[in-house]
LOMI-862061 format. One line per field, with one value per residue (C-alpha): residue number from 1; residue in three letters; x, y, z. Coordinates in nm, 4 decimals. Example, Ala and Ser with C-alpha at 12.3 -4.5 7.8 and 13.67 -1.06 7.14 Angstrom:
residues 2
nr 1 2
rest ALA SER
X 1.2300 1.3670
Y -0.4500 -0.1060
Z 0.7800 0.7140
END
This chain:
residues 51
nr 1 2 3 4 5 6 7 8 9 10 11 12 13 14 15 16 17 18 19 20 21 22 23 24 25 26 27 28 29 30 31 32 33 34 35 36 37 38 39 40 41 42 43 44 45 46 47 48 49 50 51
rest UNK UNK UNK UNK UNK UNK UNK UNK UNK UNK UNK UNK UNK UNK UNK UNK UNK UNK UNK UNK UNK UNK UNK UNK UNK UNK UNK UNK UNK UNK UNK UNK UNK UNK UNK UNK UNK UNK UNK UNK UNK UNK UNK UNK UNK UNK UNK UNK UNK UNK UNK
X -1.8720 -2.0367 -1.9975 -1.6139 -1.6096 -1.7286 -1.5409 -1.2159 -1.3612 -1.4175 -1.0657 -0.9112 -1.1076 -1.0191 -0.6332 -0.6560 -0.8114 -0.5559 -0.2640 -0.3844 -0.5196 -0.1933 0.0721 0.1670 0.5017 0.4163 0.5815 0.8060 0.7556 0.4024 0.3566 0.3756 0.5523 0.8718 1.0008 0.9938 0.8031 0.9538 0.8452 1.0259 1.3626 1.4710 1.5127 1.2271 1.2063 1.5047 1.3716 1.1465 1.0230 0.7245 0.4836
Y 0.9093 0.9655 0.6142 0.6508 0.9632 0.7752 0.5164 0.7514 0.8877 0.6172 0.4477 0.8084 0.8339 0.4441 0.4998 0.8270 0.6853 0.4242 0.6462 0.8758 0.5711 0.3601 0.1974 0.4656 0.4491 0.3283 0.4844 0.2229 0.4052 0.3602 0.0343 -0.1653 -0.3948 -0.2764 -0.2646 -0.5451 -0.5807 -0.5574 -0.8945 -1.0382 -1.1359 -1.2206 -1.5809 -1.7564 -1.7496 -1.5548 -1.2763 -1.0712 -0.7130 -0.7779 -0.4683
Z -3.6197 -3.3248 -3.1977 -3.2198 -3.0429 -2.7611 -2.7917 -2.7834 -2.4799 -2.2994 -2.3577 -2.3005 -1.9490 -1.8828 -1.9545 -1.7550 -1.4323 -1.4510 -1.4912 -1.1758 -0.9847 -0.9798 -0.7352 -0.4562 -0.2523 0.0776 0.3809 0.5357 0.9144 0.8903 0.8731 1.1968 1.1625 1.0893 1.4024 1.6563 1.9682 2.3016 2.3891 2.0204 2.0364 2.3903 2.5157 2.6152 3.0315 3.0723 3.2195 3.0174 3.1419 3.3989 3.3807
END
């Protein structure tokens, strides 16, 4: 009996972790690169911004 009491605990602590642990919604505006560069996108040699 007492083996299967810790058995249930240990699947119910496994299943719980997973359950609070899982895939989060990432914020698109965070990441990086989702927005170009200012040097992406313009024609090579055709004047890009000198700084």
């Amino acid at each position: 009996m007492k083996k299967l009491l810790s058995l249930f605990l240990a699947i119910t602590t496994l299943g719980l972790s997973l359950i609070f642990t899982g895939c989060t919604e990432v914020d698109e505006s965070t990441i990086p690169w989702s927005r170009p560069k200012d040097w992406e996108g313009g024609v090579p040699g055709m004047g890009g911004t000198s700084r």
